[in-house]
C-alpha positions in Angstrom: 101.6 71.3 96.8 99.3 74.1 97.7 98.8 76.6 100.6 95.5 76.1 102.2 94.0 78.4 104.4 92.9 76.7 107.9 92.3 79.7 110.1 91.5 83.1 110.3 91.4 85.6 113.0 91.1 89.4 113.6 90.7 91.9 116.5 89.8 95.6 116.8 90.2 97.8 119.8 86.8 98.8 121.8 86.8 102.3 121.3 84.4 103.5 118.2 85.2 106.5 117.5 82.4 108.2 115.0 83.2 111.3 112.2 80.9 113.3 114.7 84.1 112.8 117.4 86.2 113.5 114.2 84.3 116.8 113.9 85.0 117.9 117.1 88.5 117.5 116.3 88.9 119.1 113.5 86.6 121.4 110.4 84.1 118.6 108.9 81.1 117.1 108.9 80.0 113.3 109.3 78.4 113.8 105.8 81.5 115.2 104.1 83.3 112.0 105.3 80.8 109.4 104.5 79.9 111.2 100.9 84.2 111.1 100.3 85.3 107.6 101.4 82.3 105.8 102.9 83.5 105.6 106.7 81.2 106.1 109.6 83.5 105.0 112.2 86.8 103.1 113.4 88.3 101.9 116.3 91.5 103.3 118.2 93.5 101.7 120.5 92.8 102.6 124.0 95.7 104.1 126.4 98.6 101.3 126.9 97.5 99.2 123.6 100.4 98.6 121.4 100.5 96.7 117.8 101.5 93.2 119.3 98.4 93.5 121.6 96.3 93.6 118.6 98.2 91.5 116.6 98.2 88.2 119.2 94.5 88.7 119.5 93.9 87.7 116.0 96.5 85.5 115.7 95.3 83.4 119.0 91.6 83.0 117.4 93.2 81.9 113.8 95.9 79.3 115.5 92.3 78.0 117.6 90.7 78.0 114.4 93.4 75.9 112.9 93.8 73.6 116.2 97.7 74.2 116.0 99.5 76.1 119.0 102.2 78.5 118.2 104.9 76.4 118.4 103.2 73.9 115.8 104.2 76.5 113.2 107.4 77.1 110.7 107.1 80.5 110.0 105.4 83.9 111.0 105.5 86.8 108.4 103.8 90.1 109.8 102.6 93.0 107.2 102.4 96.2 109.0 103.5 99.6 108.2 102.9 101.1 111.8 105.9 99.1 113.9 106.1 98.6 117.4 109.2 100.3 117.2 112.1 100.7 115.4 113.5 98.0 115.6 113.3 94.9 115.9 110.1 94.2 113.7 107.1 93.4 115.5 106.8 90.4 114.8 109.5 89.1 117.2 107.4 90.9 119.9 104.4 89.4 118.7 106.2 85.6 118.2 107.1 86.1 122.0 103.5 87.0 123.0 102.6 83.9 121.3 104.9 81.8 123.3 106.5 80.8 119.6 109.8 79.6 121.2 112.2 80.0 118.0 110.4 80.1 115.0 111.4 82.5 112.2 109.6 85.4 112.1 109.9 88.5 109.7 108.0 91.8 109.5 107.3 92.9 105.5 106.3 96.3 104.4 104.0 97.0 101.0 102.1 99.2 102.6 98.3 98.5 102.3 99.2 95.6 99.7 101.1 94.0 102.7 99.1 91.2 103.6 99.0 89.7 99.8 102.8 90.1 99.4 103.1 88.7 102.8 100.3 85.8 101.3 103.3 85.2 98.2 106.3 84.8 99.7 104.2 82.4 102.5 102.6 80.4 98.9 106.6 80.3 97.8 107.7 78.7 101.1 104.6 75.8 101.5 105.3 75.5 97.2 109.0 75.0 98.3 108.2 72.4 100.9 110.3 74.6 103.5 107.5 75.3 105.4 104.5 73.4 106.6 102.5 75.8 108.9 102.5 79.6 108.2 101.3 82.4 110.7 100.7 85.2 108.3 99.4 88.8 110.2 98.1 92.0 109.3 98.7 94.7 111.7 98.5 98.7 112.2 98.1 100.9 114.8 97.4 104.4 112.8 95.5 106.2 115.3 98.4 107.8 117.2 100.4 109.0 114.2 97.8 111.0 112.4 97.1 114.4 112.8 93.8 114.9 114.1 93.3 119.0 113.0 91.7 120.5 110.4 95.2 120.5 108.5 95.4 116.5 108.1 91.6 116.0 107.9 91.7 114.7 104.3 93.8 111.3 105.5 93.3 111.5 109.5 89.3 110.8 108.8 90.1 107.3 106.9 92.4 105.5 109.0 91.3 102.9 112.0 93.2 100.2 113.9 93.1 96.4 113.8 94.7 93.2 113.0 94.2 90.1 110.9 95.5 86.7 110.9 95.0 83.7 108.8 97.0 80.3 109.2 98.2 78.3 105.8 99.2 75.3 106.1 100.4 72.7 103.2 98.0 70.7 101.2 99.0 67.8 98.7 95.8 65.7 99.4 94.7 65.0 95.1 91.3 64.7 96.1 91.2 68.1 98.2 91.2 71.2 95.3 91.5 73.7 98.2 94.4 76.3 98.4 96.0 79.6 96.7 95.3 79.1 93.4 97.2 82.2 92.1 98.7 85.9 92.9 100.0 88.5 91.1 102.0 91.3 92.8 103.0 94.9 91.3 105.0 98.0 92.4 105.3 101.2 91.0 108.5 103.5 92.9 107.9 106.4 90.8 105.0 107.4 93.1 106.2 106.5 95.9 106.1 110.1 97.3 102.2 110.4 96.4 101.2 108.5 99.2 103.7 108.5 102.0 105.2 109.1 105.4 108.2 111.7 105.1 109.8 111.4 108.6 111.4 110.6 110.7 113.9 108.9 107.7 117.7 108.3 107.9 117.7 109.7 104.4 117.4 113.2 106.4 120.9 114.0 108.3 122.3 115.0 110.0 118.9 114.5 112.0 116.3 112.4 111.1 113.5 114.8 112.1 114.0 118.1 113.5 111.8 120.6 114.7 110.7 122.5 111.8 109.8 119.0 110.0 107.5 118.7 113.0 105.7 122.2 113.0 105.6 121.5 109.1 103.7 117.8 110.1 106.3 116.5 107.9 106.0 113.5 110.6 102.2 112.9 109.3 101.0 110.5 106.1 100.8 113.0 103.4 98.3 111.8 100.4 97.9 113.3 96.9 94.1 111.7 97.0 92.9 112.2 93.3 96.2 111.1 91.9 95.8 107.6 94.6 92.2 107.1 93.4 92.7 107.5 90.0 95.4 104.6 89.7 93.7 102.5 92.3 90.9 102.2 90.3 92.8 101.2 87.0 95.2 98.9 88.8 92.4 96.9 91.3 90.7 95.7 88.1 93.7 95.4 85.9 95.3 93.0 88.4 92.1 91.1 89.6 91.2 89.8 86.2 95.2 88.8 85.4 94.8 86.7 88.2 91.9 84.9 87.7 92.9 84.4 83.8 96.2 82.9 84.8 94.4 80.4 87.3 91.9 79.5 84.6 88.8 80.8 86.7 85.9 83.0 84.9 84.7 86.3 87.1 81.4 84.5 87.2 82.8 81.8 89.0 84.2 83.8 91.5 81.6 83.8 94.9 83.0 86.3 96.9 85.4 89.5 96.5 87.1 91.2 98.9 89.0 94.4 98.2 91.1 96.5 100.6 89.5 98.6 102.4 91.1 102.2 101.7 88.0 104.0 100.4 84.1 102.4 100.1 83.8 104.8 97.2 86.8 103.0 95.4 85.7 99.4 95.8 82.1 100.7 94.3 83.4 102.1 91.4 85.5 98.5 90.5 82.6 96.3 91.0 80.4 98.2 89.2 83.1 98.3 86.3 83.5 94.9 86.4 79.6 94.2 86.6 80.0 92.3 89.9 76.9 92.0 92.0 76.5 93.3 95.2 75.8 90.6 96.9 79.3 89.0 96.2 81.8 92.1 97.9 82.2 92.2 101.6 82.8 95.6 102.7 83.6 96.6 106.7 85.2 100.0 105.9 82.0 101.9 107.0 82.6 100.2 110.6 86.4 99.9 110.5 88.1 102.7 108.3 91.0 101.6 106.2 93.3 99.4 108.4 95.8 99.1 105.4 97.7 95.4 105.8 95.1 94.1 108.5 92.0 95.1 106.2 92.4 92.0 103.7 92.4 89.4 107.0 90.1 91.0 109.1 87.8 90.7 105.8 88.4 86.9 105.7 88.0 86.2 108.9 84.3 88.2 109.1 83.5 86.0 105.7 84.9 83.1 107.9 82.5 84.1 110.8 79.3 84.4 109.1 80.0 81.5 107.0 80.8 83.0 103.7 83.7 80.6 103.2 82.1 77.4 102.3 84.1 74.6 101.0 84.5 75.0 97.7 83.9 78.6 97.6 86.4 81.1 95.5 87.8 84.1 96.7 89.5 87.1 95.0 91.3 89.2 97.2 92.5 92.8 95.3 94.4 95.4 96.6 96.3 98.9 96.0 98.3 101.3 98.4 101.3 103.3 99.1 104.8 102.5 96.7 102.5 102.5 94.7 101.9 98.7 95.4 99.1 96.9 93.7 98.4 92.7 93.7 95.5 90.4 93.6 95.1 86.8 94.6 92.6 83.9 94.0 91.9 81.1 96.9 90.0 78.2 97.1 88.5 77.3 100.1 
C-alpha cells in the first residue's frame, strides 16, 4: 500500500507587496533584500482575510483536481504555525468551510517542516489501511504578526502568505509504481530558541504577555540568521540524500527538487553542493517569500500546473525550519 498523490492545490492573497513598499516601512533597500534572501515580493492578505480563507482555496482546487468532494475524504491534517486562533486548530474551521460534515481533522506544528511531517503521519495512516483519502494543507498567515520597522527588518522582509493542498489517496494497484516512496523526519530542541516566537506563551505567568514584552516586540519571530543558515545548509543535504538512499533512488534519477522556500540563497548553495542542475529545482520564493508549511504544496501544485509532474516523474521534497526541524521525502508520481 502506498500514498499516491492525486491533487494539488494552492492560493495566495492579491495584494503584491514589493521590498520597495518594504522600504517605505522600514531602513532597507530592495537590493539589500534580494542580495540577502532572494525575495522580490509576497503577498498579504487583504483586510477581513483569515487562514481558513486561504486554506479552502487551495484545498477546493486539489479535492477538483482529485474529483473527490470533501466529504469523500477520511482525514484532514493541516500544518500551520500562524492559527486562526487559539483554539480550536484551524482545521476544524477550515473542515467546516469545506462542508466536511465529521471527518477527523487535526492541526500539526513543525514549523516550516510542517507539511512533510504532516505528509508522514498521512503515509502512516494510508500504510495502516485506516485511511483511504487524505486532505493534507499548508497554511500561514504571517503578514499581520511581523513587525514591519526597521527593528524586525531582518525577518519581517522574508515572510509572505499562502496555502497549499495536495490530496493522497491509497494505491495498491501492482502495476501502478506511483506513491511516497520514502521520508525521513528530524528535530533538534536544543535550538529551539534560535528561531522562534516568544509570546504570548502560558510558560509566562502569571500573564502570558504583558506590556513590557510588547514594547520589547517580545510578541515578534525572533531569528538568530547565521546560526539558521548555517545548519539549514548541512541538514537539507544530509537528509535529502538519506532519503533517496533508503528508497534505492540515485540523485541522477531524481527529475525535479523542491526545497522550502525560507531563503533563495539557501536552496542555491544545496544544489550547487549537491551538483544538481538548474533546470531540475523549482523556486517561487522570489514571487512568494517564505510561506513556511504552505511553501512545499504551493511548490507542487505550480510543478502540477505547468506540467512538471509527469507520470513517472520523481520528486524530492527537503526542508529545514524552526525546533530546529529538518526532513526530506521522495514521491513518485
Amino acid at each position: 500500500m502506498r500514498a499516491k498523490l492525486t491533487g494539488t492545490g494552492m492560493y495566495v492573497p492579491e495584494r503584491v507587496v514589493t521590498n520597495h513598499d518594504l522600504a517605505a516601512l522600514m531602513e532597507t533597500t530592495d537590493e539589500w533584500i534580494q542580495q540577502r534572501t532572494g525575495i522580490k515580493e509576497r503577498r498579504y492578505v487583504t483586510p477581513g482575510q483569515t487562514p481558513v480563507d486561504l486554506a479552502a482555496a487551495a484545498c477546493e482546487q486539489a479535492l477538483e483536481k482529485a474529483n473527490l468532494k470533501a466529504t469523500d475524504l477520511d482525514f484532514i491534517l493541516l500544518a500551520t504555525l500562524s492559527s486562526e486562533h487559539e483554539f480550536p486548530g484551524t482545521s476544524f474551521f477550515l473542515q467546516d468551510r469545506l462542508g466536511a460534515g465529521s471527518v477527523p481533522c487535526i492541526d500539526l506544528r513543525a514549523q516550516c517542516s510542517g507539511f512533510l511531517y504532516a505528509l508522514n503521519f498521512a503515509d502512516g495512516l494510508i500504510q495502516s489501511q485506516k485511511c483511504k483519502r487524505i486532505l493534507v494543507v499548508g497554511c500561514e498567515l504571517h503578514s499581520t504578526g511581523i513587525d514591519l520597522t526597521t527593528r524586525g527588518r531582518d525577518v519581517a522582509v522574508i515572510f509572505g502568505d499562502g496555502a497549499g493542498a495536495v490530496i493522497l489517496e491509497a494505491n495498491s494497484e501492482e502495476d501502478d509504481p506511483s506513491g511516497l516512496l520514502g521520508i525521513e523526519l528530524h528535530a533538534e530542541g536544543e535550538n529551539a530558541r534560535r528561531l522562534w516566537i516568544e509570546a504570548p506563551a502560558s510558560g509566562h505567568q502569571p500573564v502570558r504577555i504583558d506590556q513590557k514584552m510588547i514594547e520589547e516586540g517580545r510578541h515578534f519571530p525572533q531569528m538568530d540568521g547565521r546560526y539558521v543558515f548555517k545548519n539549514a545548509v548541512k541538514r537539507m543535504p544530509e537528509v535529502m540524500l538519506s532519503t533517496l538512499e533508503q528508497a534505492g533512488i540515485k540523485l541522477e534519477d531524481v527529475g525535479l527538487f523542491l526545497f522550502h522556500q525560507a531563503n533563495l540563497r539557501i536552496n542555491e548553495f544545496v544544489a550547487q553542493k549537491m551538483e544538481i542542475p538548474d533546470d531540475r529545482v523549482l523556486n517561487n520564493i522570489q514571487r512568494y517569500g517564505n510561506c513556511s508549511a504552505a511553501s512545499i504544496p504551493m511548490l507542487l501544485a505550480e510543478a502540477d500546473e505547468a506540467g512538471r509532474l509527469q507520470t513517472g516523474q520523481l520528486v524530492s521534497m527537503t526542508a529545514f525550519g524552526s525546533g530546529f526541524t529538518w526532513g526530506s521525502a521522495l514521491i513518485r508520481c
